[in-house]
N, C-alpha and C positions, 0 to 999 in steps of 0.2 A: 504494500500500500504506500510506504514511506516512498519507493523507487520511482510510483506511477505518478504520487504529486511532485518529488523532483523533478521529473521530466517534464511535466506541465506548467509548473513555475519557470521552467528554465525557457521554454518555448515562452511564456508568456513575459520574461523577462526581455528576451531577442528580440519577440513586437513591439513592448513598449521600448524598445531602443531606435526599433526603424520608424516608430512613428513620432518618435519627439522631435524628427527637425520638422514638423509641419505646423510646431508651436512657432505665433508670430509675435509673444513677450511681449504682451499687453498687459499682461498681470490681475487681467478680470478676473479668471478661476480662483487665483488666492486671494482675492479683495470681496468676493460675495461667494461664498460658501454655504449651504443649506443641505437640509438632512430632512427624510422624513419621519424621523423622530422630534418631537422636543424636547429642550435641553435638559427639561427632568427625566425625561423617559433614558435620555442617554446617562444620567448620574445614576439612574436606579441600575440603568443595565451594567454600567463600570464596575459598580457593588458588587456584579452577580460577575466578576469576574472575565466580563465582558470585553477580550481585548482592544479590539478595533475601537470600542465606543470608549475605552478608557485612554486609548492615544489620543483622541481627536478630540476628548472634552480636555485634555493636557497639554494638545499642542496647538488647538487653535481656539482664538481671541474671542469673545461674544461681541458683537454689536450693541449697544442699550435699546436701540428699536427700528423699526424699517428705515424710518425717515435717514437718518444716520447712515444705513449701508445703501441706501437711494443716493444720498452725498456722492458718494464713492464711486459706486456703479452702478447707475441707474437702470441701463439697458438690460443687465442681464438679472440687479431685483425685478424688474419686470418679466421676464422672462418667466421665473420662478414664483410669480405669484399670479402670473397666468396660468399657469400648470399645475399650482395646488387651488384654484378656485379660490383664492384669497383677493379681495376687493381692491382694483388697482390703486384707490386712494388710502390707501391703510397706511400707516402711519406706527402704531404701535410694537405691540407685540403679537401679533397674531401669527407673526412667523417667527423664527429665531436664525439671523445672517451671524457668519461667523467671517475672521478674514487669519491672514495668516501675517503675523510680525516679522516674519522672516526674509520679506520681498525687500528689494532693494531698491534705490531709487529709478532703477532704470529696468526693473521689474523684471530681474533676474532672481534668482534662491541666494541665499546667503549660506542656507547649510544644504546645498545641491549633493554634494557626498552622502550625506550626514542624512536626509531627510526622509520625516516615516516613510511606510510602504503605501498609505494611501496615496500619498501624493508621485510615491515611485508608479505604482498600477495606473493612475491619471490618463484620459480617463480608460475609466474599465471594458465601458459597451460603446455603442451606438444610442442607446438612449441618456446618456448625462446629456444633462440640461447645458449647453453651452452659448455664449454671450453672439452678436451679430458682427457676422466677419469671422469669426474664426476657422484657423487654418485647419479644425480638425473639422469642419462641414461635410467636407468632400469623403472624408475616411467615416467618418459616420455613416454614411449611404450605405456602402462599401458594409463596412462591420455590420448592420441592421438585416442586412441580404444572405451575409455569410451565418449569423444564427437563426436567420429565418429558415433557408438552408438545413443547417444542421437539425430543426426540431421538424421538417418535414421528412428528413430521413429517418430520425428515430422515429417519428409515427408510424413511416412505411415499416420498418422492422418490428415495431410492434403488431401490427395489423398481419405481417404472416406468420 
């Protein structure tokens, strides 16, 4: 088991390598950060030992309310609260933006060696929400097709 997830981390390593030069360092994705969790759900889940949710309420920053991460990045708060059906004028807390202290003024990583695996996996699928203009657009199509792909084959092998 241990052998067949190293091989799949390691393929999945080698694509997030061939697809990071089509980041165009904008620095949207770590300025507006969002989770379909809330920020309680994620401390409750950290509790329960919950790795993933215990890096990310560790390693990145809260926002105090919409308005605030709208400052920042409007386009793709937008985005994101078009998608969770959150009222485009919201202002509060109805959602919870995170950003990440680590960007640099020229909206590169500061700890790029160094930095968790979420941000290493970045993004994961074809459905992360991503800001207008981004260079991963085109590869999103692309990746959306390839697991559409892949779960119509497992259907088919299921079905005989």
């Amino acid at each position: 088991m241990d052998i067949e997830y190293n091989k799949e981390q390691q393929k999945n390593d080698t694509d997030s390598r061939n697809i990071a030069n089509l980041c165009l360092m904008c620095g949207k994705c770590c300025r507006a950060i969002a989770t379909d969790y809330t920020h309680e759900e994620l401390i409750e889940m950290s509790k329960e030992h919950k790795h993933e949710a215990h890096i990310f309420i560790d390693f990145f920053k809260q926002y105090d309310c919409i308005a605030d991460a709208r400052k920042d990045v409007p386009d793709k708060v937008k985005i994101y609260l078009e998608q969770k059906n959150v009222p485009a004028d919201a202002q509060g807390n109805e959602m919870t933006f995170y950003y990440c202290d680590k960007l640099n003024p020229n909206n590169s990583c500061s700890i790029h060696k160094d930095r968790p695996i979420c941000c290493r996996t970045a993004p994961k699928d074809g459905w992360v929400l991503m800001p207008p203009g981004c260079g991963y657009t085109g590869w999103q199509v692309i990746e959306k097709e390839r697991i559409k792909e892949n779960i119509r084959t497992l259907k088919e092998k299921i079905y005989e």
